[in-house]
C-alpha positions in Angstrom: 0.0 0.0 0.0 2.9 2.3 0.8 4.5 1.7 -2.6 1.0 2.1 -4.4 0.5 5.6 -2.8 4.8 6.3 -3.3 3.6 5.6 -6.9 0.5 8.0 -7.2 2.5 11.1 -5.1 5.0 10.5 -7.7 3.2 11.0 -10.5 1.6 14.3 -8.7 4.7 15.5 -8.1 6.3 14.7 -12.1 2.9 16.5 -12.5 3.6 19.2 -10.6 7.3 19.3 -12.0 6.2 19.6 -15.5 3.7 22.3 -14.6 6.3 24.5 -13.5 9.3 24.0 -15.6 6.9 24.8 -19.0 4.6 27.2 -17.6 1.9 25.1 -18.5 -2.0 26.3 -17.4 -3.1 23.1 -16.6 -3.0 22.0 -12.8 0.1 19.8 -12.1 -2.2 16.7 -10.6 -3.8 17.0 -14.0 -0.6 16.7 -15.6 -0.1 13.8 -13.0 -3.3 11.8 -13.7 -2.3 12.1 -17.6 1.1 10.6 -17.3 0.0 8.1 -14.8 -2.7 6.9 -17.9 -0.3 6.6 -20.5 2.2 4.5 -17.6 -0.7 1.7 -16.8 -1.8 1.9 -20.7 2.2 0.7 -21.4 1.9 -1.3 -18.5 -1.3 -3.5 -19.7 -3.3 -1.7 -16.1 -2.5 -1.5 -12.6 -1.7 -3.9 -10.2 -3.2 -5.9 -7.8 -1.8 -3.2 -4.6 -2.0 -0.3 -7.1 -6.0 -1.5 -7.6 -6.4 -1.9 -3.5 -4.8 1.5 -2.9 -7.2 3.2 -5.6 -10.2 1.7 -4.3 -9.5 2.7 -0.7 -8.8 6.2 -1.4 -12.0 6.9 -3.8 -13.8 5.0 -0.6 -12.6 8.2 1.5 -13.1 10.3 -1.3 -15.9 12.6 0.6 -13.1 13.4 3.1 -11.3 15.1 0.4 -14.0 18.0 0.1 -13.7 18.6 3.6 -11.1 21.7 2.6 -13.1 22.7 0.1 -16.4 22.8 2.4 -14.6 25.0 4.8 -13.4 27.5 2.0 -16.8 28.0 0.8 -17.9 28.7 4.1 -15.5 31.1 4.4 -16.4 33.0 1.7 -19.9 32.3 2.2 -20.6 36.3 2.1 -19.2 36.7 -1.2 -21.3 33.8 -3.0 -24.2 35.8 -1.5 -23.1 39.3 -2.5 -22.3 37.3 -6.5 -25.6 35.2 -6.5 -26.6 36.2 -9.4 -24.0 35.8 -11.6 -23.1 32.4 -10.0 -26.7 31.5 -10.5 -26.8 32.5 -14.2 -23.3 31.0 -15.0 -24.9 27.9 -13.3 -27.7 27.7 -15.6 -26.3 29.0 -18.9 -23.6 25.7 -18.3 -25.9 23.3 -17.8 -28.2 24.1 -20.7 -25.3 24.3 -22.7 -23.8 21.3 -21.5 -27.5 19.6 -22.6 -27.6 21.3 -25.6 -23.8 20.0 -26.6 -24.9 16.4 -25.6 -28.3 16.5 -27.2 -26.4 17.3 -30.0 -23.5 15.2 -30.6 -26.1 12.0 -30.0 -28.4 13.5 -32.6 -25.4 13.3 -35.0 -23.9 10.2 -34.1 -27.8 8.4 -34.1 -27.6 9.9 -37.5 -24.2 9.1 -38.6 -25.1 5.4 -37.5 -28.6 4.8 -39.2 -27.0 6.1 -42.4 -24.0 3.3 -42.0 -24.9 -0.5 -43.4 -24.6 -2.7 -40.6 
């Protein structure tokens, strides 16, 4: 188990690393999660402690939003004094979200009934 999280604060950190030496925008446990993908594609998957270690951690996962909780509360009076705009941002990305996916199965339903089978 110790190895199996060794292996996954690696990649973070080779994440992280990358991140900062190219000035990249994208968060360095993004970078992380991408690298570790293309290691367990090359490998053929994880391992048996790799798969244990995973599945124990997304178990806890709800402990993880703890911090995050706790920063919203603390700047619970600035979500009220930007309601409105977080309310409209909230609704203009969902119905675009639904509008995106409504439309990329209306194409593909269309693209499939127009191919012999």
């Amino acid at each position: 188990m110790i190895q199996a999280i060794a292996l996954l604060l690696a990649f973070q950190l080779g994440g992280e690393a990358l991140r900062a030496a190219l000035h990249l925008p994208v968060p360095g446990p993004v970078i992380g999660m991408t690298l570790l993908l293309f290691w367990l594609v090359s490998r053929g998957g994880p391992d048996d402690a790799l798969r244990n270690t995973s599945g124990s951690l997304l178990q806890h996962l709800s402990l993880m939003f703890v911090p995050a909780g706790t920063g919203v509360m603390l700047h619970a009076g600035r979500l009220v004094d930007e309601a409105w705009p977080i309310f409209i941002a909230l609704i203009a990305s969902t119905v675009l979200g639904l509008l995106a996916t409504g439309l990329t199965l209306h194409l593909l339903t269309r693209h499939r009934a127009g191919r012999p089978q």
